[in-house]
N, C-alpha and C positions, 0 to 999 in steps of 0.2 A: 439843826433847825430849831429856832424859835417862838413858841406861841405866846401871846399876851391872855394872862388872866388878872380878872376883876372881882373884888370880894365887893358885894352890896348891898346892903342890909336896911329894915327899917328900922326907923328908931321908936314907932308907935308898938309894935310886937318883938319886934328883933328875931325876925324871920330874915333870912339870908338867903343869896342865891350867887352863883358864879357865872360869868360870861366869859369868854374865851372868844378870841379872835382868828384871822388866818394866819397859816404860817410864813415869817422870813428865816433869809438866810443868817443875820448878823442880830447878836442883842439891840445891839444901836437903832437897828432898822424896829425892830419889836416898839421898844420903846415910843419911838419916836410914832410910829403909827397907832401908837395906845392912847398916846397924851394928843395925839393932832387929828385922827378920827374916831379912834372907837369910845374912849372918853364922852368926847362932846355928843358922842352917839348915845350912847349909855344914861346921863343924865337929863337928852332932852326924850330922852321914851320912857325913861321911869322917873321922874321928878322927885316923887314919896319918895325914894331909896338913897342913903349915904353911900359914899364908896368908903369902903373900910379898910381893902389893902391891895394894892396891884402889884405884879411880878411877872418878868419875861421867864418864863421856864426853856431852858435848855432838855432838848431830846434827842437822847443815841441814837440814830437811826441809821442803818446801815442798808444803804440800797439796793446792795447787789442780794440783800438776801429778802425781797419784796415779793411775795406773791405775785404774781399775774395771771 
């Protein structure tokens, strides 16, 4: 599984903060849900803030050993 993180910073303090998305199955899909909604999400709810650096993170997850 896939999550999309965002680095965004200001450039008046350069105070920083991460947002992270939901998870997909494929990089591709991460991606592409990063730059086509959480993106556009991202800079029109904090405006003041650059994006600094995004990246789909891959995570080990193995299900059969999942709580329930």
């Amino acid at each position: 599984m896939f999550t999309p993180l965002v680095l965004m910073c200001s450039m008046y303090n350069m105070e920083c903060a991460t947002y992270g998305g939901p998870i997909f199955d494929t990089e591709q899909e991460c991606y592409k849900g990063m730059y086509e909604v959480g993106i556009p999400y991202l800079t029109q709810k904090f405006p003041e803030l650059t994006i600094v650096d995004t990246k789909c993170v891959h995570w080990e997850y193995d299900r059969s050993k999942a709580n329930t």
